[in-house]
Structure formats: C-alpha cells, structure tokens
C-alpha positions as CSV (number, residue, x, y, z in Angstrom):
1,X,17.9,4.3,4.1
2,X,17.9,2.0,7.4
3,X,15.0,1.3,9.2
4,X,16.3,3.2,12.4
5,X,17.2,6.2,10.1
6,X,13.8,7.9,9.1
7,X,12.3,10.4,11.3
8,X,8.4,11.2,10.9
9,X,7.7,14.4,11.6
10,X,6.1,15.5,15.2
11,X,3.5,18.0,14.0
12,X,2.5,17.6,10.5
13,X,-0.6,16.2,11.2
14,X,-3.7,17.8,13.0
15,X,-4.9,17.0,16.6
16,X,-6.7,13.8,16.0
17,X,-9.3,13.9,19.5
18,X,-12.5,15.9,19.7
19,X,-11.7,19.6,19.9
20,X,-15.6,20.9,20.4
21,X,-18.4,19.9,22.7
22,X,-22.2,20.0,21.8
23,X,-23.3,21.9,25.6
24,X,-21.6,24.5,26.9
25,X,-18.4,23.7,28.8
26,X,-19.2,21.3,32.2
27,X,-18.6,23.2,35.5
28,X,-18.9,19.6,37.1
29,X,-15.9,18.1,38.1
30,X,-15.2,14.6,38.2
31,X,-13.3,11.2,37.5
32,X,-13.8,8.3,35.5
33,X,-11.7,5.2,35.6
34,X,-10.3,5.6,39.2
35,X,-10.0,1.7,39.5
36,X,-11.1,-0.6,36.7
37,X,-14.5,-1.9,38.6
38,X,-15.7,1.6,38.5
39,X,-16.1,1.3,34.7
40,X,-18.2,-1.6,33.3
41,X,-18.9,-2.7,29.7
42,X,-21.3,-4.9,28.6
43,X,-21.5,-6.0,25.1
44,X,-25.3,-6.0,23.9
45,X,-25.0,-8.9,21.1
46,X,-26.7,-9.4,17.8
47,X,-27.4,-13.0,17.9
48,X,-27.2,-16.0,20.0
49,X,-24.6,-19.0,19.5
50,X,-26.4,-22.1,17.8
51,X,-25.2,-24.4,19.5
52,X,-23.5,-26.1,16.5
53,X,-20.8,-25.0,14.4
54,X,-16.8,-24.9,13.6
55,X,-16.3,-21.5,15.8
56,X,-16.5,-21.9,19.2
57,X,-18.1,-18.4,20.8
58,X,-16.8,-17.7,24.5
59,X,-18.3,-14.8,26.5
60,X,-15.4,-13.7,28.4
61,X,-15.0,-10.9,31.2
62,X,-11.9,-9.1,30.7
63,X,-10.4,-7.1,34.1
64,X,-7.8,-4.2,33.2
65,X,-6.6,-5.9,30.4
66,X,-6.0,-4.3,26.5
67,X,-7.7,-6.0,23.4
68,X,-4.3,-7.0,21.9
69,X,-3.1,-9.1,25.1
70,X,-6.5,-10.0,25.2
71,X,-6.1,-11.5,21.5
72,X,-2.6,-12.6,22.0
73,X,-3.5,-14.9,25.3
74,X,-6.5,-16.1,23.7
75,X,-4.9,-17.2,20.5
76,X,-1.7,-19.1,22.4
77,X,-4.2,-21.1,24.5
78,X,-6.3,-22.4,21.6
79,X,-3.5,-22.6,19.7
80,X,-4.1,-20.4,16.8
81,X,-3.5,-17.4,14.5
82,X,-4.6,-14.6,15.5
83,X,-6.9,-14.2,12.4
84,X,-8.6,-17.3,13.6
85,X,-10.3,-15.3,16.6
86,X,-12.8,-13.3,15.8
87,X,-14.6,-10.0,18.1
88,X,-17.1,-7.8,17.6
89,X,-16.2,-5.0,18.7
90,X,-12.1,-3.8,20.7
91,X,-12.8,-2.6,24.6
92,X,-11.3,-0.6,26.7
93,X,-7.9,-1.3,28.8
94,X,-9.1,0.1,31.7
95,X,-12.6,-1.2,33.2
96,X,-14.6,-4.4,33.4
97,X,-16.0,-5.6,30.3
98,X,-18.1,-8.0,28.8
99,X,-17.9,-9.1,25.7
100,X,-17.9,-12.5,23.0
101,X,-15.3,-13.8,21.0
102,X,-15.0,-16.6,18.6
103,X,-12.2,-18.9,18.1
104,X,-12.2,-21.1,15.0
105,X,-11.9,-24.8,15.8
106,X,-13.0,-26.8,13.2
107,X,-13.4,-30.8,14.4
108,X,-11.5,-30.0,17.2
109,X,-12.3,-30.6,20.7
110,X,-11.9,-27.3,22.9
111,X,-9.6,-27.0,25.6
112,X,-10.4,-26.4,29.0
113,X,-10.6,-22.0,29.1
114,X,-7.6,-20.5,30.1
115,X,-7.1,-19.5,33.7
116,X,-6.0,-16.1,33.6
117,X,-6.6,-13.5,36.6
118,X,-8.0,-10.7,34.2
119,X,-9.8,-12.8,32.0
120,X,-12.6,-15.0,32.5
121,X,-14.3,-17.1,30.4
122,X,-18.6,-17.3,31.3
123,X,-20.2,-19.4,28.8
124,X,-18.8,-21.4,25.8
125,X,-20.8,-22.6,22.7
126,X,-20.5,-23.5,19.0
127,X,-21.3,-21.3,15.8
128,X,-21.6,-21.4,12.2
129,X,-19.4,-18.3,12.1
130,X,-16.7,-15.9,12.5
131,X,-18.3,-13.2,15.3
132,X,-17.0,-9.9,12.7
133,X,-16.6,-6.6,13.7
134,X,-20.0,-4.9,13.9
135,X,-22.0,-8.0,15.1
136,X,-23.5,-6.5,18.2
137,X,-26.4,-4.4,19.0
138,X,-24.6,-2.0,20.7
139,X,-23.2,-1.7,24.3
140,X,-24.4,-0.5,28.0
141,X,-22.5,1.4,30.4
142,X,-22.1,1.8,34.1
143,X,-19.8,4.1,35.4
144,X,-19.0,5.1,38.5
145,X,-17.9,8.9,38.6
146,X,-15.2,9.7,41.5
147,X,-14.3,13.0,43.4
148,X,-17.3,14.5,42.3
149,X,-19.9,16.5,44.6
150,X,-22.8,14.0,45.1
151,X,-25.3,16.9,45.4
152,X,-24.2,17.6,41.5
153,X,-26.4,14.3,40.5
154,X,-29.3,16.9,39.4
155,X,-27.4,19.1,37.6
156,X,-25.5,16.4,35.8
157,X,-29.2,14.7,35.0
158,X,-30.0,17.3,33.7
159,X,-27.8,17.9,31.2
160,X,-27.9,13.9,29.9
161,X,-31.5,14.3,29.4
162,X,-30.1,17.4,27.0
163,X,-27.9,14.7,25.5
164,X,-30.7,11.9,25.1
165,X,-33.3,14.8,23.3
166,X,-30.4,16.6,21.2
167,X,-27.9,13.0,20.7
168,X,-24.5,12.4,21.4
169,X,-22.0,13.7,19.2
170,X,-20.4,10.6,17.5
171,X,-16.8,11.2,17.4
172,X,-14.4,8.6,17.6
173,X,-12.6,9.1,21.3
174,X,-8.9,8.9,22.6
175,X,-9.0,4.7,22.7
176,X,-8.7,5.3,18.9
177,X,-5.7,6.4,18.4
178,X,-3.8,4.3,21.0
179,X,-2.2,4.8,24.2
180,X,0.6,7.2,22.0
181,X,-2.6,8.9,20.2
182,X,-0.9,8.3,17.1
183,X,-2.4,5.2,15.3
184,X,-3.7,8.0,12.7
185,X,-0.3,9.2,12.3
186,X,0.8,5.5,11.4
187,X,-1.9,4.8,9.0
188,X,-0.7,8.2,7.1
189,X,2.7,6.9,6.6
190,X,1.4,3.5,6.0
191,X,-1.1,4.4,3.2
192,X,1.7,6.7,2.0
193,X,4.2,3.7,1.5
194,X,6.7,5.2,3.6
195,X,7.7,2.2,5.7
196,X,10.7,3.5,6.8
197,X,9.2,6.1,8.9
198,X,6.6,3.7,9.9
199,X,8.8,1.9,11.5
200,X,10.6,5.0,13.3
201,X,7.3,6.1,14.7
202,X,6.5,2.7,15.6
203,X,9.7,1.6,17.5
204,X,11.8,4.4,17.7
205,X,12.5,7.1,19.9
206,X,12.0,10.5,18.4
207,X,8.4,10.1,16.9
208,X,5.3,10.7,19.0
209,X,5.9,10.7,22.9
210,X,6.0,7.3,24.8
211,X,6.1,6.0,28.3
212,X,9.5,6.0,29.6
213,X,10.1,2.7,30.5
214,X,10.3,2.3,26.6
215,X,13.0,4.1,26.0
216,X,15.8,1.4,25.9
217,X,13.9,-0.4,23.5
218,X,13.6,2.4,21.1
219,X,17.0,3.3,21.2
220,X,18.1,-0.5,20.9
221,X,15.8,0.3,17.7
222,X,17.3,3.7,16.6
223,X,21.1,2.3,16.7
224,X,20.1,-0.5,14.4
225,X,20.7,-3.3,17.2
226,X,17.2,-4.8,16.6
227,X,18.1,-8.0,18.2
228,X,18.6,-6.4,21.6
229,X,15.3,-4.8,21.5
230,X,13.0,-7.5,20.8
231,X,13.0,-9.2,23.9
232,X,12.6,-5.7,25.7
233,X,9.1,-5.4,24.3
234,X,6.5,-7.1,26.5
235,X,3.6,-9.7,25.2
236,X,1.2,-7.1,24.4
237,X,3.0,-5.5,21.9
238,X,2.4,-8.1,19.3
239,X,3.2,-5.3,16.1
240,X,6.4,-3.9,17.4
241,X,7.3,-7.7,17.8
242,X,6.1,-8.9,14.7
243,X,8.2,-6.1,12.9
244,X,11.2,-6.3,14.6
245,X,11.5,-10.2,14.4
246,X,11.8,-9.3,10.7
247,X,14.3,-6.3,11.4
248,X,16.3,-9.0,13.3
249,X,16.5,-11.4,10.4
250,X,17.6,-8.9,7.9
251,X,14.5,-7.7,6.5
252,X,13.8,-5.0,5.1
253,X,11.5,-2.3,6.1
254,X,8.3,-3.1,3.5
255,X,8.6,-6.6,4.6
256,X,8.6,-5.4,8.6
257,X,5.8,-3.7,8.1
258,X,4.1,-6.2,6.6
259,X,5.0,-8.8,9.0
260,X,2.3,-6.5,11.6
261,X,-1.3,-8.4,11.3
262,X,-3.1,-7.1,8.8
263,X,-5.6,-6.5,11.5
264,X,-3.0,-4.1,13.0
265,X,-2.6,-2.9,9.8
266,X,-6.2,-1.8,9.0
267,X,-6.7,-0.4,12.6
268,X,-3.8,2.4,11.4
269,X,-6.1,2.9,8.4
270,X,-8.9,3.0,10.2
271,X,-7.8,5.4,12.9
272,X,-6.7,8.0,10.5
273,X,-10.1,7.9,8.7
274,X,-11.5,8.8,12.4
275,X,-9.1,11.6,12.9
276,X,-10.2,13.2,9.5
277,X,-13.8,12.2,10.7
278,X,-13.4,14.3,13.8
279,X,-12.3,17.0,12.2
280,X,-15.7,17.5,10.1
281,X,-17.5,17.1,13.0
282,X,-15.5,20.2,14.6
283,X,-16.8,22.2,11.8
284,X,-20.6,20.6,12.0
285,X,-20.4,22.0,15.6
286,X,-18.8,25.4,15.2
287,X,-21.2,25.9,12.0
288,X,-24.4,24.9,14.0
289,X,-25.2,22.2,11.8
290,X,-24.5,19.5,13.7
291,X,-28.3,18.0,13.7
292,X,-29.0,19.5,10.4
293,X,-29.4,18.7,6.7
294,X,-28.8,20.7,3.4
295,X,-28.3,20.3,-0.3
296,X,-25.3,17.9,-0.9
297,X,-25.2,16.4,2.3
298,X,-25.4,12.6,2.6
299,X,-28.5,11.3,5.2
300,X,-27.9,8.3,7.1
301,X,-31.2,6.5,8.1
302,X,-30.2,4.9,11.9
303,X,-32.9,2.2,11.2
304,X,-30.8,0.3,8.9
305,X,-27.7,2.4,8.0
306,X,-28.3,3.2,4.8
307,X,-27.1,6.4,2.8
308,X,-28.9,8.9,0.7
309,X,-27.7,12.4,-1.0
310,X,-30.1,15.5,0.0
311,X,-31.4,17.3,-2.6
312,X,-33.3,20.1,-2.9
313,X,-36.7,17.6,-3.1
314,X,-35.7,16.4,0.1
315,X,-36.0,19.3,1.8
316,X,-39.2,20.0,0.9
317,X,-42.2,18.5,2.8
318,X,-43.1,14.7,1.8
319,X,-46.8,14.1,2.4
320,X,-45.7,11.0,3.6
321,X,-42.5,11.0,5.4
322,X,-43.9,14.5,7.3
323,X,-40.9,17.2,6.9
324,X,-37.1,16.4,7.0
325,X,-37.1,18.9,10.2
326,X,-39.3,16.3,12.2
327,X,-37.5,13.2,10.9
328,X,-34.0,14.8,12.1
329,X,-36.0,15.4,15.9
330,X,-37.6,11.8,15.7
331,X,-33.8,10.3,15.1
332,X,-35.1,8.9,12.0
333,X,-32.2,10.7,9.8
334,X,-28.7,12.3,10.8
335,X,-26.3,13.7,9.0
336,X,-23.3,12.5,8.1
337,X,-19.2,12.6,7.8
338,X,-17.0,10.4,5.7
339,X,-14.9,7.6,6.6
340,X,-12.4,8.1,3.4
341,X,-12.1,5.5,1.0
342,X,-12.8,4.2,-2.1
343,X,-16.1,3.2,-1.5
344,X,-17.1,6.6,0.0
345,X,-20.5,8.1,-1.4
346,X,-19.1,11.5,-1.9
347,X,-21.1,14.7,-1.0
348,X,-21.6,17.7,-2.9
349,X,-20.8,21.1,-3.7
350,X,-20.0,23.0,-0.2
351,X,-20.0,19.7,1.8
352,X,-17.7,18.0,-0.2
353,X,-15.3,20.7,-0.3
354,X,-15.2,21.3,3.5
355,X,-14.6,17.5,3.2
356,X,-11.6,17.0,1.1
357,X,-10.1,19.9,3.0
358,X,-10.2,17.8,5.9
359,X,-8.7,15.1,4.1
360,X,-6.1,17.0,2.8
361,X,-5.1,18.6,6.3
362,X,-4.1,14.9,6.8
363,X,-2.1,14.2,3.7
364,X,-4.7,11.2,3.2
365,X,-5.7,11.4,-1.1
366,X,-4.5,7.6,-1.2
367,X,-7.4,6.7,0.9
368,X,-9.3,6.9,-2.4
369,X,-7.6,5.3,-4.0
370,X,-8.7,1.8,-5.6
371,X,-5.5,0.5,-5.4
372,X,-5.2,1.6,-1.5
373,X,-5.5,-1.3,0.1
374,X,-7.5,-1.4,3.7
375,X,-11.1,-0.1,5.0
376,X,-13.1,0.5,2.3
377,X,-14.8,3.4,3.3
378,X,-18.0,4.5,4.1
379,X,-20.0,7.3,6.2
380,X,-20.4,7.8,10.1
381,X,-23.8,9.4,11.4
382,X,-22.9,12.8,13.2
383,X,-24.5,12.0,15.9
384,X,-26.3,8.9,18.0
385,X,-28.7,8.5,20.5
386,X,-28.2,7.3,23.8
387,X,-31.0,5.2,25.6
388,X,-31.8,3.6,28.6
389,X,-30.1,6.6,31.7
390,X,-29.9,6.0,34.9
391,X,-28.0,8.1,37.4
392,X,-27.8,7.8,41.5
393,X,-25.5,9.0,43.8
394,X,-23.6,6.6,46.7
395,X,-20.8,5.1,48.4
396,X,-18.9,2.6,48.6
397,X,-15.4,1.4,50.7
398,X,-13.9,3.6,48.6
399,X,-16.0,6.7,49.0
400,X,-19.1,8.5,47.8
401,X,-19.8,8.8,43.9
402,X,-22.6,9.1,41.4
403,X,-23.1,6.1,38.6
404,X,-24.2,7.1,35.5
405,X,-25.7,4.1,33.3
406,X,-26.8,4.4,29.5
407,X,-26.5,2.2,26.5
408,X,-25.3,3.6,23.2
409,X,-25.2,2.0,19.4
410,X,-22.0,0.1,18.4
411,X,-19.2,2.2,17.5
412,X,-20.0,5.2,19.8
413,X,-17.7,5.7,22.2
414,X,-18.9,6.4,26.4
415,X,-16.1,8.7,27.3
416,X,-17.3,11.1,24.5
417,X,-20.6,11.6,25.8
418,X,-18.9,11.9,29.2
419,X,-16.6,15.0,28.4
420,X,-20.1,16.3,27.6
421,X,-21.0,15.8,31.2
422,X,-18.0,16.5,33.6
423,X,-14.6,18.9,32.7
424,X,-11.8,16.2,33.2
425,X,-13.4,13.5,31.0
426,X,-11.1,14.4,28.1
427,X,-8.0,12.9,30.1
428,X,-9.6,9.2,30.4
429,X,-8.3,6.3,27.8
C-alpha cells in the first residue's frame, strides 16, 4: 500500500478534551487569549544555572510563537540537533511566556542570541546539564479576561476560592492534542504500527480536519507527488517535513515515520495516554469521587509524587497520619488516574476495570507492552492545587477586563481551571 493510500478512520476514537467540570456550569462569560499580552507565562524553575558547565541555559521570552518553531529557530542558530536543546516544560502558541532552555555546547563559545521579534533571549549561563522535562517548580499565570462584565470580579472570586479549597481538576487541556486535536489519534496508529495511516492523518487530506490553507499540500500528499508538497509546508512543521523528505527520496512509510524526532514521536504517545487519562477523570466526576479514595485505588502523595495502593488498612484511622478523610482535605494525598504503560502501577478490582475500559475505548493494549517503545508510564494525581490568586478588574487601551493571576504545579494546565470559571474557556488553545 502507498503512503498516500491509507485512510484512518474519523471517529473511531473518543473525544480526547475534558467533557465534565468540577462546579456547576459558569454563567460568566468571557475571553481568554484576545491578543497574546493578555496571557502571560512564567516558568517557576527548579534550580539555578551554575555558572559552569557544557549546556548553556538561556531564559528566553517567547511572543505568539509555538514550541516547535521555537525549537527549530533555536536549534538553526546554535547550530544543532534538535535533541541537543533541552526544555522543561512545551508553552503555549498564543501568549507571552517565560521560560529556560538549554542548548548543549560543549567547549564551544556561544553565539551572540538570535535576534528574533517573538523571541527574546534575557539571561544566558552555563550548566552541568540537560534542563529535562519536569525540571520546574511549576508555573504562574496572569490572564487578562476580555468581554466580560467587570462587576462579575466577585462572583468569579468566588468560585476560584471554591477551586483553591476543593483543587483543580488535572486534566490534560486542548494544547495537548495539537492545533488538529489529534496527536492522540497519531500516537494510536503509531503504537499500532500502522505507518501507513500515520502518515495519511499526518499529511493527508481526509483524516482529522485542518486549516484550509493546507489543503494543497495534503493533496500534493494524497496523489503521491511528495516532492511538490514539501516546500508547501512552512518552518514550523518540522514532522510533516522530516517525513516527507523521506517520502520524496523513495522511502517507505516505517522509515518516514521514523524520520519524525523521536521527541515528536513520544509527544503522539504521550498525548494518547492523556486522552485515555481524561476519560477516567470524566468518570471520577460523574461518580463523585473525584477527591476520594477506596480499596484498589492508587494514592499519590503531592509532597514528593510517590504512589501507593489503598487498602482496606488505609482507610482506617492511623494514629499517626490522622484519617485518610483529613489527609485528602489537607492536599496531602489525591487520587489518581493512569498514564498507560508498561511501568504503570496497576489498580485493583473495580478501579482497574473502569481503567482498562478506558484503555480499550482507545484501542491502546500496546501501551503495555514491554516491547512498546515510548513513555513509560506512570500515574497523574486527579486533581492539583492552585496557590497564590489574585483577581482585579481594569482597563486598558483596549478596554476594561478582569486579570486573574494564580500559580499551578507543573503539568497542569491554566485554561482547564479557566473553563471552571467562565462558559467560553473551552474554545481557547
């Protein structure tokens, strides 16, 4: 079969994004993301440079710009691979962030930083090593809400003080899944071995929906005249690139799909272990049980992370611990969902089952599988706590809004505690 000839199914696979809310549904409208300033990231880090090292860390400010041109710009100034750059944790497109990179440049002498009118670099210095996914404290917000009623400020206090008592549920939100919400549906195919269709929904034009300027490219793709299409695609989209570079050279399809960054790669994985992750948390929320614990459910401990399996001794009183009920208020212990994969610590007995039949809505047993290459798995907290509010309502030139400011642990996502606060939240990216 040729690489243009497979067609992945449209609707095989489940809704990946957050289908239930913790509060009731939000009678406040509003708008996030009306121009990039109005939504500002800033990356709370784990540790400070050295000074010394072969990987030089550069604090950058990023304007309106994706993590993947981001990556790509960063890597042709400095003149590396892309693996030799390494992030903490991926951004959002749309907004003004702050974050820390590394670049591996062993004995060599950086380069002036790149002069780029969406990407700044602040501060340089040297480290021992690679800045790895993870290796931040977490992350604090300022958003400016738009087209929302200024005397709503109380109301909407109101209920993130509900949302700092109760926590945030923690699913993954729409940046997960991509711009074509279907990363998930790529790392099902991918972890399925079915590279042709990988390739269709990737590049061609009759898989998930895309924007229309794309569509010459795609059907460049779909006719088999791969050549044509490559120089179609623009800088930032590195994968379809990298894959059809191959297609153009007379690979095959297993060797286009391999020619994407194993990064990319991963990120596919990854996203459809978050899909199956939201889906769980649907249930925890319809059942109630959202901020709960019962036998065969796995704890995580938000001091450190670590896992353990509830059994019936845990539910009982300990003299010196005080009961499980008080730990879950105090935010000591949540529950949690799974992140399939081999190195999952399974649940039990009712938990488990409601589990698999998540993972099973998304076709996705050879995430288990040893021989599955990709994340390894592991378990997500249902829910996380955010910290430090602040809310005021104002103007500016381009009219009045209220700014909501909070910081949240890494991995959580801002517009998911938003759709909790306002009714159009769910459309933001």
């Amino acid at each position: 079969m040729s690489a243009s000839a497979a067609r992945p199914p449209k609707d095989s696979l489940p809704d990946p994004l957050p289908a239930r809310r913790l509060l009731d549904e939000p009678e406040i409208a509003g708008r996030i993301k009306a121009r990039p300033e109005d939504f500002l990231v800033d990356e709370i880090p784990l540790y400070e440079a050295s000074g010394e090292g072969e990987h030089l860390y550069l604090r950058v400010r990023k304007i309106g710009m994706a993590h993947g041109e981001m990556m790509s710009l960063l890597a042709m100034h400095y003149g590396v691979s892309l693996g030799a750059i390494g992030f903490a944790g991926m951004k959002d497109r749309t907004g003004v962030t702050h974050q820390t990179v590394s670049v591996h440049l062993p004995g060599v002498e950086a380069p002036p930083p790149p002069a780029h009118d969406r990407l700044e670099v602040l501060w340089q210095a040297r480290h021992g090593n690679k800045l790895r996914r993870g290796h931040l404290r977490g992350n604090r917000f300022s958003i400016r809400l738009r087209e929302i009623d200024p005397l709503k400020a109380p109301a909407l206090w109101r209920r993130m003080q509900r949302l700092v008592a109760s926590g945030v549920p923690d699913y993954f939100g729409p940046q997960r899944f991509g711009y074509r919400r279907n990363n998930h549906r790529l790392g099902q195919l991918f972890v399925h071995g079915r590279h042709d269709e990988v390739l269709a929904e990737l590049l061609g034009s009759h898989g998930s929906p895309f924007p229309e300027h794309q569509r010459p490219h795609r059907e460049l793709f779909d006719a088999g005249r791969y050549a044509e299409s490559l120089p179609l695609w623009s800088r930032a989209d590195v994968a379809e690139r990298a894959a059809l570079r191959v297609l153009a050279a007379g690979g095959d399809s297993r060797r286009a799909v391999r020619a994407v960054s194993r990064e990319d790669r991963d990120f596919w994985i990854s996203s459809l272990q978050s899909a199956i992750f939201n889906r769980v948390l649907d249930e925890r929320l319809e059942h109630g049980s959202f901020a709960s614990l019962d036998v065969g459910d796995v704890a995580f401990r938000h001091d450190n992370g670590s896992l353990f399996l509830v059994g019936e001794q845990d539910l009982v009183d300990d003299p010196e611990r005080g009961p499980i009920s008080k730990r879950l208020s105090d935010f000591e212990i949540s529950p949690s969902g799974p992140l399939p994969g081999p190195g999952l610590l399974p649940a039990l007995g009712r938990t488990l089952e409601r589990e698999m039949a998540a993972i099973d809505r998304f076709e996705a047993r050879p995430l288990l599988d040893p021989e599955t290459r990709g994340p390894a798995g592991t378990r997500r907290p249902f829910r996380v706590r955010a910290s430090n509010p602040a809310i005021e309502a104002s103007q500016d030139e381009h009219g009045s809004f209220v700014r909501l400011a909070f910081d949240l642990p890494k991995g959580a996502y801002a517009t998911v505690l938003l759709r909790e606060l306002i009714s159009d939240a769910d459309d933001a990216s």
